[in-house]
Jmol script that loads the backbone (N, CA, C; Angstrom):
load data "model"
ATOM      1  N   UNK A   1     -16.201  -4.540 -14.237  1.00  0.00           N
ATOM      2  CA  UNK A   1     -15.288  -4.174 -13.194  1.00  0.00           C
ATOM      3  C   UNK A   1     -16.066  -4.005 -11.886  1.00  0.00           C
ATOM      4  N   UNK A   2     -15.609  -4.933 -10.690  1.00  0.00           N
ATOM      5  CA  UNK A   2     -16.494  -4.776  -9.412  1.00  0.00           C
ATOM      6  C   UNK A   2     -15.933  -3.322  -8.909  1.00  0.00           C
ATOM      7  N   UNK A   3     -17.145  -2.286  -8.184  1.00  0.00           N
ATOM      8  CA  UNK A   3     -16.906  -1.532  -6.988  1.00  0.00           C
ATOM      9  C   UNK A   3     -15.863  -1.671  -6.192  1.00  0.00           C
ATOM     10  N   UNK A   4     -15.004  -0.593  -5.559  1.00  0.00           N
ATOM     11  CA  UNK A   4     -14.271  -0.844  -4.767  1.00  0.00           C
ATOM     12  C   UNK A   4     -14.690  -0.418  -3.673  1.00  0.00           C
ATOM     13  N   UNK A   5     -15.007  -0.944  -2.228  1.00  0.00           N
ATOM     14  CA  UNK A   5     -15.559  -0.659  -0.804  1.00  0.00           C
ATOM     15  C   UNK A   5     -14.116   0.291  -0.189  1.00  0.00           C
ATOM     16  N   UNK A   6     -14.615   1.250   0.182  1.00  0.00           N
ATOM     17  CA  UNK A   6     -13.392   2.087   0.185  1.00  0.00           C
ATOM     18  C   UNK A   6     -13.493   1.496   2.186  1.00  0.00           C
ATOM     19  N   UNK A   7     -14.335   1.010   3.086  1.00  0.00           N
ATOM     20  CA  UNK A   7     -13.818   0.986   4.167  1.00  0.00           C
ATOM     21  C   UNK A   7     -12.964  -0.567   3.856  1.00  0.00           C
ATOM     22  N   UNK A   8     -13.159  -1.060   2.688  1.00  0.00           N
ATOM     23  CA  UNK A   8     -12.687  -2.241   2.890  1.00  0.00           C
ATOM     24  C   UNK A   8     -11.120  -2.001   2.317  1.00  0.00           C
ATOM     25  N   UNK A   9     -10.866  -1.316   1.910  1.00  0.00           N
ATOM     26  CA  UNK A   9      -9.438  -1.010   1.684  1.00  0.00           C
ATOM     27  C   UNK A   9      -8.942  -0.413   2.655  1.00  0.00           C
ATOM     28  N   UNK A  10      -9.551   0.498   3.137  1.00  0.00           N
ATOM     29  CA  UNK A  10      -8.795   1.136   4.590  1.00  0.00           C
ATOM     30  C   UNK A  10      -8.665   0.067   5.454  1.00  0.00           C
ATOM     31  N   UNK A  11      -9.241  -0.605   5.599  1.00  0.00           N
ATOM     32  CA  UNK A  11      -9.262  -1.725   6.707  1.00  0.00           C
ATOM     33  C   UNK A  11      -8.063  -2.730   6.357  1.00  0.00           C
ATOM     34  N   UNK A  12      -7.557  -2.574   4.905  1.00  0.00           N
ATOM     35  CA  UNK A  12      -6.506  -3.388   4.136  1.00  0.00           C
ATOM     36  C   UNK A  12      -5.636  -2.899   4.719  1.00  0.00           C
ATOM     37  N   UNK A  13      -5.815  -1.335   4.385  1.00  0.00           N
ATOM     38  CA  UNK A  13      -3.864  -0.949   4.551  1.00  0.00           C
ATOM     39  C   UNK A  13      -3.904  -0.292   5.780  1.00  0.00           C
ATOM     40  N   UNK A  14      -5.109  -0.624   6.900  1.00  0.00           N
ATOM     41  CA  UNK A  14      -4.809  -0.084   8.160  1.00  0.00           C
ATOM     42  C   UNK A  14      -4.039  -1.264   9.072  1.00  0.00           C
ATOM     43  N   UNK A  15      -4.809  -2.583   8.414  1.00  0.00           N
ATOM     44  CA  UNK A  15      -3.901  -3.814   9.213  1.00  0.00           C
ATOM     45  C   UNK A  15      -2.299  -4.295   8.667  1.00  0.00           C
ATOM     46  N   UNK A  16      -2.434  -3.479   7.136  1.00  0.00           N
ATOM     47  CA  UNK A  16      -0.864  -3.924   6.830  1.00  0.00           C
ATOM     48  C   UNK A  16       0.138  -2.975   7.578  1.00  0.00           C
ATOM     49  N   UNK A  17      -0.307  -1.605   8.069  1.00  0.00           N
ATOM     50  CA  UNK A  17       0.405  -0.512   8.451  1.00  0.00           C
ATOM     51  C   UNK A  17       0.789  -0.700  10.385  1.00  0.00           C
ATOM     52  N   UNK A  18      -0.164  -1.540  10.957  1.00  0.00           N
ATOM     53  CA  UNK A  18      -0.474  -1.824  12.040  1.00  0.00           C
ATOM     54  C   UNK A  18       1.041  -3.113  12.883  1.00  0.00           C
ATOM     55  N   UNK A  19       1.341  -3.700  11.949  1.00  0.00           N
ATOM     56  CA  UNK A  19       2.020  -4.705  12.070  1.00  0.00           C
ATOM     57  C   UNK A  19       3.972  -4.105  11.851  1.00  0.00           C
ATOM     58  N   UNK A  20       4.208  -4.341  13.053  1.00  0.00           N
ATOM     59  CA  UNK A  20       6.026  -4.065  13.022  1.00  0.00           C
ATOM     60  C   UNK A  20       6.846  -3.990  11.946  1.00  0.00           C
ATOM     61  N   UNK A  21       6.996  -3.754  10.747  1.00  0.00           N
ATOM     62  CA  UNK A  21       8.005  -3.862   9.752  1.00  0.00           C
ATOM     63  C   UNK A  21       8.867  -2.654   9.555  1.00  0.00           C
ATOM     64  N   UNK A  22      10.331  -3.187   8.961  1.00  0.00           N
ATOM     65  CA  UNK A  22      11.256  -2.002   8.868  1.00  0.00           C
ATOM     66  C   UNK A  22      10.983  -1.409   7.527  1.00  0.00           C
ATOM     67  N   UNK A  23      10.598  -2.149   6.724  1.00  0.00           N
ATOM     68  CA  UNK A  23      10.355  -1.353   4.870  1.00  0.00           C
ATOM     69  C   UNK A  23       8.878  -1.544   4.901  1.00  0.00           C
ATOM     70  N   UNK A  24       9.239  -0.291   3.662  1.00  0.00           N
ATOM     71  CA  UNK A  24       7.560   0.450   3.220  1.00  0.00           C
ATOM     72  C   UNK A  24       7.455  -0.563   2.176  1.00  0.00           C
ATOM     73  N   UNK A  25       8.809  -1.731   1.904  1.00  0.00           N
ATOM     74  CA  UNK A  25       7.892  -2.341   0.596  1.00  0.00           C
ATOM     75  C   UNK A  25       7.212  -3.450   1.189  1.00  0.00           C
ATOM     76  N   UNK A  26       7.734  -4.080   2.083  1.00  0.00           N
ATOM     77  CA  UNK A  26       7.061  -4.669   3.211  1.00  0.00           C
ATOM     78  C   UNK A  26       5.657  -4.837   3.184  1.00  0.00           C
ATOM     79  N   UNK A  27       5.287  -3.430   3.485  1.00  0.00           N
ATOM     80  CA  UNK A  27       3.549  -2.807   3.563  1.00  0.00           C
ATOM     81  C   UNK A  27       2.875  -2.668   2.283  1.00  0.00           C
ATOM     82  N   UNK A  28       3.859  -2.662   1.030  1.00  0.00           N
ATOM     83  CA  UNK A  28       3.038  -2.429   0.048  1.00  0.00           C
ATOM     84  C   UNK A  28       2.682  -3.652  -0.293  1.00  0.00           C
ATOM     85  N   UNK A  29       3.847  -4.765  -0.202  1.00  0.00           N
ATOM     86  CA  UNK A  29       3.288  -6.109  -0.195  1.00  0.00           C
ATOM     87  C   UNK A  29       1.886  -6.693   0.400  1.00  0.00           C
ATOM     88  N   UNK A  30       1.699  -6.478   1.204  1.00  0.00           N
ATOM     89  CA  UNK A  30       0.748  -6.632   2.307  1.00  0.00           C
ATOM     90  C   UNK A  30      -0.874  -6.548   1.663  1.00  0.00           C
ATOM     91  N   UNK A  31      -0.369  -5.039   1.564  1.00  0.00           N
ATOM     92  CA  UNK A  31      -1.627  -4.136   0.772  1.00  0.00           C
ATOM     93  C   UNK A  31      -2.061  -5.165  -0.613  1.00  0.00           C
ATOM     94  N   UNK A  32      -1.111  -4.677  -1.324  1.00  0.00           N
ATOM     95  CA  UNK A  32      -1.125  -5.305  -2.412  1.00  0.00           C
ATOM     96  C   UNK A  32      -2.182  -6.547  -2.536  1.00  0.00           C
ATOM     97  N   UNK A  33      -1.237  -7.477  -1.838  1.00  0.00           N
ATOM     98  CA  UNK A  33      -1.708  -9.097  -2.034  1.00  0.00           C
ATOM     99  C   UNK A  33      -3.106  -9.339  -1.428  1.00  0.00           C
ATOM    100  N   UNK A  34      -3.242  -8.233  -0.368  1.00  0.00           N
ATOM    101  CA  UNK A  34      -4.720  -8.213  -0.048  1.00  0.00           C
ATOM    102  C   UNK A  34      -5.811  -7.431  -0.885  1.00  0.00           C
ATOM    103  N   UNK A  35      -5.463  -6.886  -1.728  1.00  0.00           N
ATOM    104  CA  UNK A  35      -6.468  -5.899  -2.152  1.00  0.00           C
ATOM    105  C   UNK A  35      -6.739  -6.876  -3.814  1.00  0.00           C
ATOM    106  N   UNK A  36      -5.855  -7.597  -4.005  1.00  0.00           N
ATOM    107  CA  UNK A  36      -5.850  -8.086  -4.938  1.00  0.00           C
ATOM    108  C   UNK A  36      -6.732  -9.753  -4.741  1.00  0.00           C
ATOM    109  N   UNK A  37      -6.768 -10.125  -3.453  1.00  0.00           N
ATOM    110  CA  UNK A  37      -7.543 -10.721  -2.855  1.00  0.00           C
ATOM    111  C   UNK A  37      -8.712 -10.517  -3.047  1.00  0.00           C
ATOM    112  N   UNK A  38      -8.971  -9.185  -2.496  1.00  0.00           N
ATOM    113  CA  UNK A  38     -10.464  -8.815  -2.228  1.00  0.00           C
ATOM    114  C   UNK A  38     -11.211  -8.675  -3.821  1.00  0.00           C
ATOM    115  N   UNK A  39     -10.150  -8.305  -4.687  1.00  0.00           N
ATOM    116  CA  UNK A  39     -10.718  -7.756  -5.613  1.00  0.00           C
ATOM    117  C   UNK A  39     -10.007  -8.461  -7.112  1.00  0.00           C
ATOM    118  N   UNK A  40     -10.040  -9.786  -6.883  1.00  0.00           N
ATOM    119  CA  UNK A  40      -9.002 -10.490  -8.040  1.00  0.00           C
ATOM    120  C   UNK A  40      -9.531  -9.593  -9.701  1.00  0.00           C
ATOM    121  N   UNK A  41      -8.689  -9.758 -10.470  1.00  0.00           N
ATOM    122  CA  UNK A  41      -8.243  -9.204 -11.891  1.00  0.00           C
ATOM    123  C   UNK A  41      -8.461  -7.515 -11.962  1.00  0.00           C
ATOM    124  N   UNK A  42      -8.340  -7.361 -10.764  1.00  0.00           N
ATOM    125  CA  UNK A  42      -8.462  -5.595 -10.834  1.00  0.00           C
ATOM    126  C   UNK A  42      -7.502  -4.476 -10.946  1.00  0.00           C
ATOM    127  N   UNK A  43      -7.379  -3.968 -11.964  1.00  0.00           N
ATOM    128  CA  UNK A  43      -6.077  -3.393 -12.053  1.00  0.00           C
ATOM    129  C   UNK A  43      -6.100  -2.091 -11.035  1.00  0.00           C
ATOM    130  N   UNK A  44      -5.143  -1.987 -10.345  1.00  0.00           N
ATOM    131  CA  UNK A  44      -4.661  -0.788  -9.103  1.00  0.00           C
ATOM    132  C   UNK A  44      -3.615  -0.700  -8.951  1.00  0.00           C
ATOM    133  N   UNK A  45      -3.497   1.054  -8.713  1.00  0.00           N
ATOM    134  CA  UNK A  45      -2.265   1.756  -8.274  1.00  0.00           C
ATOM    135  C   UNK A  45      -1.967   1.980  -6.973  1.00  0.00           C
ATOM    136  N   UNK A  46      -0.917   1.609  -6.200  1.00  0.00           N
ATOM    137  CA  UNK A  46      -0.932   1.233  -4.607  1.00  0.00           C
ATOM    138  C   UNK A  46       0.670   2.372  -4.710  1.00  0.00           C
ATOM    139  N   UNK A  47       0.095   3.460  -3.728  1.00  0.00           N
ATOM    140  CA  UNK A  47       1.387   4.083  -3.422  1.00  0.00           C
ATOM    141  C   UNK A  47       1.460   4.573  -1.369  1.00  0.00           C
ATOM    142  N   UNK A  48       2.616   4.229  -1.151  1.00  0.00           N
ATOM    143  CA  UNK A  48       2.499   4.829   0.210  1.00  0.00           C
ATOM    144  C   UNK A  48       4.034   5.449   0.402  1.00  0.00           C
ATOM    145  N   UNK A  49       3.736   6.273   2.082  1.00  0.00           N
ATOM    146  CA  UNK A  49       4.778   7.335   2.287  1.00  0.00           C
ATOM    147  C   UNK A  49       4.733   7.624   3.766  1.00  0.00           C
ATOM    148  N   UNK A  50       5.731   7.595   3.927  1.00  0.00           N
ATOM    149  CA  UNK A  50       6.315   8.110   5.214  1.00  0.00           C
ATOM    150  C   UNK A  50       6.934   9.557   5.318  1.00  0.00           C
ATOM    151  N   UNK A  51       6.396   9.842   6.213  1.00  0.00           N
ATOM    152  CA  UNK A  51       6.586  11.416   6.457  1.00  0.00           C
ATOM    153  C   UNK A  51       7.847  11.308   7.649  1.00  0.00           C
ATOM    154  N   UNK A  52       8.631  12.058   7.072  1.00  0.00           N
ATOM    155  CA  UNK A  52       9.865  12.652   7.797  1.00  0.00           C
ATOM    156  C   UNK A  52      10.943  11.287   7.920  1.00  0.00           C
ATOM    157  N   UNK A  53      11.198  10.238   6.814  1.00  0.00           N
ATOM    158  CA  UNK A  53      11.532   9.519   7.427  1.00  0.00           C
ATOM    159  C   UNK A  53      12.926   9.938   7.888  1.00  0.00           C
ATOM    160  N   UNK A  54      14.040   8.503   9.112  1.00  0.00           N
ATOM    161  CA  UNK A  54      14.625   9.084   9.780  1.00  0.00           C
ATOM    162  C   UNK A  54      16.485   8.302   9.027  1.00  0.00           C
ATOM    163  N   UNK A  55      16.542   9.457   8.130  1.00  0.00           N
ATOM    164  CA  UNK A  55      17.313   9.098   7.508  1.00  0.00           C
ATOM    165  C   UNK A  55      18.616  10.353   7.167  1.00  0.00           C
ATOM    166  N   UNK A  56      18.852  10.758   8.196  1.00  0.00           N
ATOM    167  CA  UNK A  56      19.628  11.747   8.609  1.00  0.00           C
ATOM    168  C   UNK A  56      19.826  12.917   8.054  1.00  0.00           C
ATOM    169  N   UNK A  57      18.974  13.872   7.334  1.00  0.00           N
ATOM    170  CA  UNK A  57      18.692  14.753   6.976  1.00  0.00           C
ATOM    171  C   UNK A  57      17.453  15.424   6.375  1.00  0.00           C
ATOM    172  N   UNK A  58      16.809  16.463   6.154  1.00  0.00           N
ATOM    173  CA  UNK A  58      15.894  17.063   6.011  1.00  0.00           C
ATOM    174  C   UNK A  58      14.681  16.162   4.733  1.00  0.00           C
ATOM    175  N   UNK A  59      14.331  15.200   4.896  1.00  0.00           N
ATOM    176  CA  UNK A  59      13.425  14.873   3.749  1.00  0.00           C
ATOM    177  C   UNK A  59      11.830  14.699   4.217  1.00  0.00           C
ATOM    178  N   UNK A  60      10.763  14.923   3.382  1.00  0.00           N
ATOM    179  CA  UNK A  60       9.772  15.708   3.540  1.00  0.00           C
ATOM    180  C   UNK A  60       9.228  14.072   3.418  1.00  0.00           C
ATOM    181  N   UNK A  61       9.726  13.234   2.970  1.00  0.00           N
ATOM    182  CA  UNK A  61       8.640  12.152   2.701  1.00  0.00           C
ATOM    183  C   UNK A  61       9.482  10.687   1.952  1.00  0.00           C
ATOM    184  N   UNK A  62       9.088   9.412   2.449  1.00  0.00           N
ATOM    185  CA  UNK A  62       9.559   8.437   1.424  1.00  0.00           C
ATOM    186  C   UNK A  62       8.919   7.463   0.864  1.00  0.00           C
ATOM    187  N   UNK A  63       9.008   7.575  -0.560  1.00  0.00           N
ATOM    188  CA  UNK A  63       8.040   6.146  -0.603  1.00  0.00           C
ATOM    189  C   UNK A  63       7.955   5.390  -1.950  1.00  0.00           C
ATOM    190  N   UNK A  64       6.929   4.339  -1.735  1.00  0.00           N
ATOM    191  CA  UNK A  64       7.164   3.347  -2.792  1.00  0.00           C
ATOM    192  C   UNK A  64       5.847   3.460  -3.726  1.00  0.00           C
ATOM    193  N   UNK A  65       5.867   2.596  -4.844  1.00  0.00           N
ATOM    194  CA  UNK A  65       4.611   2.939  -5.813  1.00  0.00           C
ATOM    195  C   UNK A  65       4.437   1.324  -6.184  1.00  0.00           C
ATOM    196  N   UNK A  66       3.399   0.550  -6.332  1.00  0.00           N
ATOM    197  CA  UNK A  66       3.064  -0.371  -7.432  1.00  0.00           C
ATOM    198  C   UNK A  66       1.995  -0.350  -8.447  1.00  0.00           C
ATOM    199  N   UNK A  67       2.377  -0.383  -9.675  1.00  0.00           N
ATOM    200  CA  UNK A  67       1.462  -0.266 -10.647  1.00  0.00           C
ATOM    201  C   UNK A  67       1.047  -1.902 -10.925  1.00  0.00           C
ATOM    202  N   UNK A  68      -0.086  -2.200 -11.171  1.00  0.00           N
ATOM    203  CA  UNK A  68      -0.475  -4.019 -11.810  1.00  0.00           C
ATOM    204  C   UNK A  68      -0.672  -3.719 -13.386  1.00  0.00           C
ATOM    205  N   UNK A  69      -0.222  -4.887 -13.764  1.00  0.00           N
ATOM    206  CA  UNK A  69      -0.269  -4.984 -15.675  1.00  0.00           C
ATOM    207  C   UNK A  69      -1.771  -4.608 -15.558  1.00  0.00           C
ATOM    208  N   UNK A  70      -1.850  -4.054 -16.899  1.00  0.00           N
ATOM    209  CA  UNK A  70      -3.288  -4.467 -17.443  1.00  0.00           C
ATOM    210  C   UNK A  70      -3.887  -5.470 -17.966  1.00  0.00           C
ATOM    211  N   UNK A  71      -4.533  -5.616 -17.676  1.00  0.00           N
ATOM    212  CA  UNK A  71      -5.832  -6.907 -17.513  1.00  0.00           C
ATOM    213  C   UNK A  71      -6.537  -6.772 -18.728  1.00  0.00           C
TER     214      UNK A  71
END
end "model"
wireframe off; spacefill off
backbone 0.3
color backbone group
């Protein structure tokens, strides 16, 4: 199993987060297909969240999860 470069993932989901989209699955896509790039047959858990989203009442957070099969 290769190392994972942790600036090289930030740098993943800082350019997928960087770019205009209305959905968080959007971004997980992004993430995803890049990290899976960087790091082919590697199994990872990809979760993200939006704080406060604006969805007309009090919620603390929203978000999505992807799990990859095992390898």
């Amino acid at each position: 199993m290769p190392f994972l470069d942790y600036v090289t993932l930030y740098t993943i989901a800082k350019e997928a987060v960087m770019e205009p989209t209305q959905l968080l699955e959007s971004i997980l896509q992004k993430i995803v297909k890049n990290i899976l790039a960087a790091y082919p047959n590697t199994k990872i858990n990809v979760e993200i969240r939006k704080l406060n989203p604006p969805l007309g009442g009090e919620i603390a957070h929203s978000a999505v999860k992807w799990e990859s099969d095992e390898n």
